[in-house]
C-alpha positions in Angstrom: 259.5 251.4 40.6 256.4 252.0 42.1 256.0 255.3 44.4 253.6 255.5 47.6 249.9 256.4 47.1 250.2 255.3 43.4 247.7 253.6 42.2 247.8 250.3 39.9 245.0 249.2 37.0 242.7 251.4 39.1 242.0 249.2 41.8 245.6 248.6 44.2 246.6 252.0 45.9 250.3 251.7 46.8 251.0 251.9 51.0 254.5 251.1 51.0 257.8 248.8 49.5 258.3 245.8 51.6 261.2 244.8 49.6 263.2 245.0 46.6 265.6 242.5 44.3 267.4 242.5 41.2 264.8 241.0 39.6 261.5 242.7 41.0 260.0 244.4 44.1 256.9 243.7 46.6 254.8 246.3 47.9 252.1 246.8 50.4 249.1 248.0 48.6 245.4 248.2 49.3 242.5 246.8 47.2 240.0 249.7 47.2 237.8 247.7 45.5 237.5 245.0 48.1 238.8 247.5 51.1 241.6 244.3 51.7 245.3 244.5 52.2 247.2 242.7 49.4 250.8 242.1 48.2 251.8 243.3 45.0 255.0 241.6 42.6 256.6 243.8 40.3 258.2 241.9 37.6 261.2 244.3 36.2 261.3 241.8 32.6 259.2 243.4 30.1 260.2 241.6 26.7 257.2 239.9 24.6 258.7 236.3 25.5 258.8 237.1 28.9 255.3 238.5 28.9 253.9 235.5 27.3 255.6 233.3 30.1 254.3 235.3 32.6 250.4 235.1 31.5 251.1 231.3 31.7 252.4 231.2 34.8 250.5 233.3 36.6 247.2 231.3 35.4 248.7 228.2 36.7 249.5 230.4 39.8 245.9 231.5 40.6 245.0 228.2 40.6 247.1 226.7 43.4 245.2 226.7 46.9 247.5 224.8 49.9 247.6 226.2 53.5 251.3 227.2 53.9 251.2 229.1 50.2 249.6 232.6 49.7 246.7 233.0 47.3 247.5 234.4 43.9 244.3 236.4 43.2 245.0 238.7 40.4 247.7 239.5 37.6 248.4 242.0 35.0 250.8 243.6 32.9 251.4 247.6 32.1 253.3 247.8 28.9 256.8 249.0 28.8 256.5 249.0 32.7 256.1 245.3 34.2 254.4 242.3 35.6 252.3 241.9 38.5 251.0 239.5 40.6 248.6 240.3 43.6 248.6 237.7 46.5 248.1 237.6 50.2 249.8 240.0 52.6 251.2 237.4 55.2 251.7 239.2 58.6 254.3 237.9 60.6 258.5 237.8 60.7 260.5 236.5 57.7 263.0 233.4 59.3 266.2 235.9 58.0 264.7 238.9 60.5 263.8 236.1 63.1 267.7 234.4 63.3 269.2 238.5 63.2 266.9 238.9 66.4 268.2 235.9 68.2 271.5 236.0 67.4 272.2 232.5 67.6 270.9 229.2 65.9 267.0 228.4 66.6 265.8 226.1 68.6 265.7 223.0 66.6 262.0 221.7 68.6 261.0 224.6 66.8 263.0 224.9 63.1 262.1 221.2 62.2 257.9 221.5 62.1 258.3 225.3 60.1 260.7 223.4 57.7 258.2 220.4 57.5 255.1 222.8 56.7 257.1 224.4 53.9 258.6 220.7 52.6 254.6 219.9 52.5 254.2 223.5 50.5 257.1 222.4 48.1 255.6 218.6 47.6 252.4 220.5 46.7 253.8 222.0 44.2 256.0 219.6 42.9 253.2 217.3 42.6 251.3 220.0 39.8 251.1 219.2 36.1 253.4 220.4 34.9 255.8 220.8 38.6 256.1 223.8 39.9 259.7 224.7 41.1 260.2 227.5 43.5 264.1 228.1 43.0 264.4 231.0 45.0 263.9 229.1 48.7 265.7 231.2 51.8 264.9 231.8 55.1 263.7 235.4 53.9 261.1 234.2 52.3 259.9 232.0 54.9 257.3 234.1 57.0 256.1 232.9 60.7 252.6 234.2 61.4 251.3 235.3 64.7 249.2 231.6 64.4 253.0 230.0 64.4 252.3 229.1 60.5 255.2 229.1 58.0 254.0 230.6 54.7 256.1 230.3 51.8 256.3 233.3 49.7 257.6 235.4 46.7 256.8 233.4 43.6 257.7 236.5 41.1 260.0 234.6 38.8 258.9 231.8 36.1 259.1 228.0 37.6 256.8 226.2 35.2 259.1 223.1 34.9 259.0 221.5 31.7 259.7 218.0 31.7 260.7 217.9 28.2 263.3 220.2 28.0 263.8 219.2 31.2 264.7 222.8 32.6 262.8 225.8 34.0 261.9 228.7 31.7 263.0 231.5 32.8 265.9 233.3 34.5 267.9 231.4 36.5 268.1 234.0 39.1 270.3 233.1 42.1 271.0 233.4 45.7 274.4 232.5 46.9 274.1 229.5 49.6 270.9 228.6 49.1 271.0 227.9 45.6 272.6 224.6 44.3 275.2 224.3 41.5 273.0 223.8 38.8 271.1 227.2 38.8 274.2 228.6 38.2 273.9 226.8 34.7 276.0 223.6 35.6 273.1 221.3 34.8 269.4 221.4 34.4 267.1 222.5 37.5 264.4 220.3 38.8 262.3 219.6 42.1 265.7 218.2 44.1 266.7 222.1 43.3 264.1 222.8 46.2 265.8 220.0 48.2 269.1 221.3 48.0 267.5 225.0 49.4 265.2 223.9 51.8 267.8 221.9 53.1 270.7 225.1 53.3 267.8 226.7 54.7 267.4 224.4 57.8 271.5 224.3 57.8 271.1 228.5 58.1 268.3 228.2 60.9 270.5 225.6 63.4 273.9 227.1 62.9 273.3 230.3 62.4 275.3 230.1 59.7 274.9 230.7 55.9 276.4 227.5 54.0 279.4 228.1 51.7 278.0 228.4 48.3 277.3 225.7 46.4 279.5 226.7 43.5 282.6 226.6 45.4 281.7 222.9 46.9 282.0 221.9 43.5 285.6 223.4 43.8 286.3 220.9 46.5 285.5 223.5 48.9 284.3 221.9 52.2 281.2 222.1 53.6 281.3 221.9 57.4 278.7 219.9 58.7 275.7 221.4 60.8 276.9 219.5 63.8 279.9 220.8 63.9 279.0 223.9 64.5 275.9 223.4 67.0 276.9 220.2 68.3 272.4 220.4 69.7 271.8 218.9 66.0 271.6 215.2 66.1 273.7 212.8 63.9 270.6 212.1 62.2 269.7 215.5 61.6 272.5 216.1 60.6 273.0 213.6 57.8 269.6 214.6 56.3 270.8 217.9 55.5 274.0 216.8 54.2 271.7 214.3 52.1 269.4 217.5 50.9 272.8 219.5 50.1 274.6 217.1 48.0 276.3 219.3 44.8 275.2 216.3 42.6 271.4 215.9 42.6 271.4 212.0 42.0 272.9 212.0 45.5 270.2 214.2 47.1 266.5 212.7 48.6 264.9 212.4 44.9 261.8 213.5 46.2 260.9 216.4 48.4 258.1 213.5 50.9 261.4 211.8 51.1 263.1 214.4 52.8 259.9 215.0 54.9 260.1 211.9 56.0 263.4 211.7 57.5 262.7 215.1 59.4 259.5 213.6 60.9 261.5 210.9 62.3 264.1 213.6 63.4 261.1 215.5 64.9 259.5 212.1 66.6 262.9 211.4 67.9 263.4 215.0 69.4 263.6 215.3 73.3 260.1 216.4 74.0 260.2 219.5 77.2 259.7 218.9 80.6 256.6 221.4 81.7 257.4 223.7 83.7 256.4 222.8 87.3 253.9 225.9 88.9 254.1 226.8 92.5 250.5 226.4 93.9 249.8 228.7 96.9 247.7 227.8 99.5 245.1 230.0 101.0 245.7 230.7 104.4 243.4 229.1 106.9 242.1 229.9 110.4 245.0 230.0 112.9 244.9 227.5 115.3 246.3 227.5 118.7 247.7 224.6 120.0 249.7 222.9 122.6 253.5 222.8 121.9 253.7 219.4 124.1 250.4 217.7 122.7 251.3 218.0 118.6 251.5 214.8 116.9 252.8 213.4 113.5 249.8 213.8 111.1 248.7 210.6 109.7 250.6 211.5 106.2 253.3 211.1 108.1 253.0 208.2 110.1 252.0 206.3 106.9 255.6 207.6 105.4 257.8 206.7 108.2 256.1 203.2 107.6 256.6 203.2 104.2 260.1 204.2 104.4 261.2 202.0 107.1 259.6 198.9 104.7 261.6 199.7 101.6 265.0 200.2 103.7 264.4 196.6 105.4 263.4 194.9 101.5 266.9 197.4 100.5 268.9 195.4 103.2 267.4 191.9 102.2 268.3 191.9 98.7 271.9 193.2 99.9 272.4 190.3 101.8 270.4 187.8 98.4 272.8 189.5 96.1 276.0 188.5 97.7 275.1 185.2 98.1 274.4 185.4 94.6 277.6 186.9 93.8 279.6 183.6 96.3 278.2 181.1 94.1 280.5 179.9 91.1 278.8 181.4 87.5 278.2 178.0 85.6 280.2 178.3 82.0 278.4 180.3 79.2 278.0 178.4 75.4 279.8 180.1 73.0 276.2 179.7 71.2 273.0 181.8 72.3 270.8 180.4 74.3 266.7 180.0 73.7 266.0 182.7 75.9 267.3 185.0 73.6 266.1 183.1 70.2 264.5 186.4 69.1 267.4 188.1 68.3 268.6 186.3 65.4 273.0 187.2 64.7 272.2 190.6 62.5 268.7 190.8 62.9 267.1 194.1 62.3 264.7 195.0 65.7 262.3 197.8 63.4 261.2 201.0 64.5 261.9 202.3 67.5 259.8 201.5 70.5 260.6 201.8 74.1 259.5 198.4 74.8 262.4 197.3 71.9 264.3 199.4 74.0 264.1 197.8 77.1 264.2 194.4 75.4 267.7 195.2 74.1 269.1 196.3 77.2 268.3 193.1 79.3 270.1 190.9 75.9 273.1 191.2 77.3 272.8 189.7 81.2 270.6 186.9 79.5 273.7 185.8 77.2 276.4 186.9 79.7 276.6 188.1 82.8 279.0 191.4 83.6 282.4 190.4 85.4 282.5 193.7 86.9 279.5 196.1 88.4 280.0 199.3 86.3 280.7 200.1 82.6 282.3 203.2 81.2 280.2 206.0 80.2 279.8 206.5 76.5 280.1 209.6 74.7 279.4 209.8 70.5 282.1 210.7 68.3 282.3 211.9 64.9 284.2 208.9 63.5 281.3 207.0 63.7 279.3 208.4 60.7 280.6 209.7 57.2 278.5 212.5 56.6 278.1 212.1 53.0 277.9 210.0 50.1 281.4 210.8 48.1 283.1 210.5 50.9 286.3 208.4 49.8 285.3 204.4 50.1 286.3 202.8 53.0 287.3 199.6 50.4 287.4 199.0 46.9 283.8 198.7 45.6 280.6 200.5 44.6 278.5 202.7 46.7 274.6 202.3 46.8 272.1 205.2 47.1 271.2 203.8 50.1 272.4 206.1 53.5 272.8 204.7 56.9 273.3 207.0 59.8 274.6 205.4 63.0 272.4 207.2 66.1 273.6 205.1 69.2 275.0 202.5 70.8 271.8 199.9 72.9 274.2 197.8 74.3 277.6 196.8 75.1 279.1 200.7 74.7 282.7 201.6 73.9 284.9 200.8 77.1 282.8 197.7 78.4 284.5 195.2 80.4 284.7 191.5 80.2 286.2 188.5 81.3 288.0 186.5 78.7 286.2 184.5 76.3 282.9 186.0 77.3 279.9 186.0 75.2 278.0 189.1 74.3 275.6 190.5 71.9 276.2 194.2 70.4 273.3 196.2 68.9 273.8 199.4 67.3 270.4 201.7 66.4 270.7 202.7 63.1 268.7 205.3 60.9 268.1 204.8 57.0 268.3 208.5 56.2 268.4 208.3 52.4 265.0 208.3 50.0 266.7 204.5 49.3 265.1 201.1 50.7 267.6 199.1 52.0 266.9 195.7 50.5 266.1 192.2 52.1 269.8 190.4 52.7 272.5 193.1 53.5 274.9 192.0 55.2 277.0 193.6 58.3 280.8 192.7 57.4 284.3 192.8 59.2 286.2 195.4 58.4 289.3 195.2 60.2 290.4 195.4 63.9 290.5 192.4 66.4 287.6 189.8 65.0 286.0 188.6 68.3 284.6 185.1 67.1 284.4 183.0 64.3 282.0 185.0 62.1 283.0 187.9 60.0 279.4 188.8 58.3 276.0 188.7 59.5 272.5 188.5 57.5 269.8 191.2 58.0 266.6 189.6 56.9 264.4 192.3 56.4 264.3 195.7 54.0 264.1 198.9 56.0 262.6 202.1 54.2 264.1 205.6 54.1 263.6 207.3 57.3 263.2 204.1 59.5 264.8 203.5 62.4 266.2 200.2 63.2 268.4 198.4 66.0 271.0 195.5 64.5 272.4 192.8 67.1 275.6 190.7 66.5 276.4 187.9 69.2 280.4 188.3 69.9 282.9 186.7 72.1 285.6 188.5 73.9 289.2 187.9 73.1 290.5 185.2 75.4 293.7 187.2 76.5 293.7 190.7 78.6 293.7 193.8 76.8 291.8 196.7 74.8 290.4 195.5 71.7 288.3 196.9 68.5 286.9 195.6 65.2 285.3 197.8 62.9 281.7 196.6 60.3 280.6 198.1 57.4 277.4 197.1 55.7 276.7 195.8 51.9 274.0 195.2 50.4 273.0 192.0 49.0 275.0 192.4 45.8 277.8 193.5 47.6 278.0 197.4 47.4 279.2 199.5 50.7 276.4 201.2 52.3 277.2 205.0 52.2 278.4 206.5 55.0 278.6 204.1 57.9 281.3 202.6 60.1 281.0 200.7 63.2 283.2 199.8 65.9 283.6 197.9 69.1 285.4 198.7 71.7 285.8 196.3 75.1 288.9 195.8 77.8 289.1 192.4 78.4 290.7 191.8 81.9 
């Protein structure tokens, strides 16, 4: 251990300990060479094998130059006393010191582009020759600088992966939550190592919550799901972290951009925030006197009495239009779509989401059929509707595919609508591919179970749909022909038959 005012290789005169592990600590220190402020990396391992590693790594180190990483600029080591590297001093607040000060999960508008900068970091370094892999990714080493940057920091332990021996060299030094099972030496660590971290970490920063350690999933030791506990995280959102924290690292994203990419359509998603409105306060004027009897209306107002009196007349007209409407007989729907709804083919997929797609799919369903009743039932998402992870147990006999779908929403027809019997009408669900898998051209959406409403139990979808994309699917349906409540559930396949991972849907409709 270093003490205060010590000085290092002649050059770094120690100002204080900013923190200590079992493996190292990190000082404060000055360069009085270059009158700068610098953070110093004591490395406790002193053995000649672990000296040699260390003079490799920290050349490769030095070398690495990416915004949301701090600068290696020196290293050294003092016989029989340790390794150190000399980076950056990052001012700002650690995500650990930030979540103890709020006391309760952080806002996910502002988690989800920190844990973006820090997946770009981690691609950065995945992407050296040979990959660099961080292994020791928490929130406290996560800093937040007064610029609103997220710097990833602490790189005092060997990474250098070796793709031969397909392992890191090093200790396998480990952090309880945040590291996954195979640090702990149940398999060989790689780049989805980081995956399975940053993604505890994001899991730590919307609960508030440290995840159960990854050891003890392996035990069959539940992991309860982010949404659970902040019910704010979005199904989506929520899956992609599962995804990240899968205890088998076949079933995690396989790349880090992949797991970028699902949070940037998490982040594009995201309710953006109103602005605040501001109270503009007028400067008073010159008092004037005037006549109580002789004020009249200003203009402004005379033009809105007008306008106001015009929309309650055009109100009352269509009023009267829509019950005729409403006396004359509704001619008999085809059990077939019409042409005006041609471009939503049974099972198509809409593509990414766009508020005119929007729109488009909520005026399907008065084209095809018209409502027998004025109001629908509100809708309100439930947890049955998405398995939130890969091994869950099959719904069916069969083989899963990498590929993970997350259900997000119902466009039309929600749970509890109402029809007449025999009436047509066309369900879409939006749907989000949150795994690093491309869902292939022909998948099919297939019957489960429940009441089948029509002659068709599978549907086509006709184009492929790449991890992250969101995507609406549309099945034309015909209500039972007797009263009552009915539901069918769908799963999806893909074109060689296997069940898409983690996705049930239902519908739900009163006939009456």
């Amino acid at each position: 251990m270093l003490s205060v005012n010590q000085v290092i290789q002649n050059r770094y005169r120690v100002e204080r300990l900013v923190g200590q592990g079992g493996f190292g600590a990190v000082y404060r220190v000055r360069d009085m060479q270059l009158n700068l402020v610098c953070a110093l990396k004591e490395n406790f391992e002193t053995s000649p094998a672990a000296q040699r590693q260390f003079v490799h790594e920290a050349t490769i180190l030095s070398g690495l130059r990416h915004p949301n990483l701090t600068r290696v600029t020196d290293h050294f080591t003092l016989p029989g006393q340790g390794q150190y590297l000399v980076m950056d001093y990052i001012e700002g607040v650690d995500l650990k010191t930030r979540l103890q000060q709020a006391g309760t999960p952080l806002p996910i508008s502002q988690v989800i582009p920190w844990i973006l900068q820090i997946a770009d970091a981690l691609a950065y370094l995945h992407g050296q020759k040979p990959p660099i892999i961080h292994r020791d990714l928490k929130p406290e080493n996560i800093i937040i600088t007064p610029q609103n940057t997220a710097m990833l920091v602490d790189f005092g332990v060997a990474k250098v992966y070796d793709p031969a021996l397909k392992t890191t060299i090093g200790a396998r030094a480990v952090t309880p939550g945040f590291s996954p099972p195979e640090q702990y030496g149940q398999g060989t660590t790689d780049n989805r190592s980081d995956i399975y971290a940053l993604g505890a970490t994001l899991y730590t920063l919307v609960t508030n919550q440290e995840p159960v350690e990854s050891i003890q999933r392996t035990l069959r030791v539940p992991l309860v799901s982010p949404r659970q506990v902040n019910p704010l995280v979005s199904p989506a959102l929520d899956a992609a972290i599962l995804k990240a924290m899968e205890p088998v690292p076949s079933d995690r994203f396989q790349r880090m951009e992949h797991f970028k990419a699902a949070l940037t359509q998490q982040q594009s998603m995201a309710p953006r925030p109103r602005p605040a409105a501001v109270l503009v306060k007028k400067k008073p004027g010159p008092s004037v006197k005037t006549n109580p009897a002789s004020i009249m209306p200003p203009r402004s107002m005379l033009l809105s009495f007008l306008v106001l009196a015009a929309v309650l007349i055009l109100l009352v007209a269509l009023g009267l239009s829509r019950r005729a409407i409403q006396q004359t007989p509704m001619p008999a729907v085809p059990p077939t779509l019409t042409a005006a709804v041609t471009e939503t083919e049974p099972g198509a997929i809409q593509g990414t989401i766009r508020a005119e797609q929007t729109q488009a799919a909520s005026l399907l369903l008065p084209a095809v059929t018209p409502f027998p009743t004025s109001t629908l039932k509100p809708y309100a998402p439930t947890a049955t509707r998405i398995a939130m992870n890969a091994s869950k147990t099959p719904i069916e006999k069969g083989n899963y595919t990498c590929v993970l779908v997350s259900y997000l929403q119902d466009i039309t027809v929600p749970d509890g609508s109402v029809f007449s019997p025999g009436s047509p009408f066309i369900k879409t669900w939006r749907l989000q591919n949150v795994s690093n898998c491309t869902l292939e051209k022909d998948a099919r959406l297939v019957f489960l179970g429940g009441d089948l409403m029509g002659d068709e139990q599978e549907f086509p979808i006709a184009i492929e749909v790449v991890p992250g994309q969101v995507f609406d699917v549309s099945i034309p349906l015909t209500a039972p022909g007797a009263p009552g409540k009915f539901k069918s559930e769908w799963v999806m396949k893909t074109r060689e038959g296997n069940l898409i991972s983690g996705l049930q849907l239902s519908v739900e409709i009163e006939v009456r």
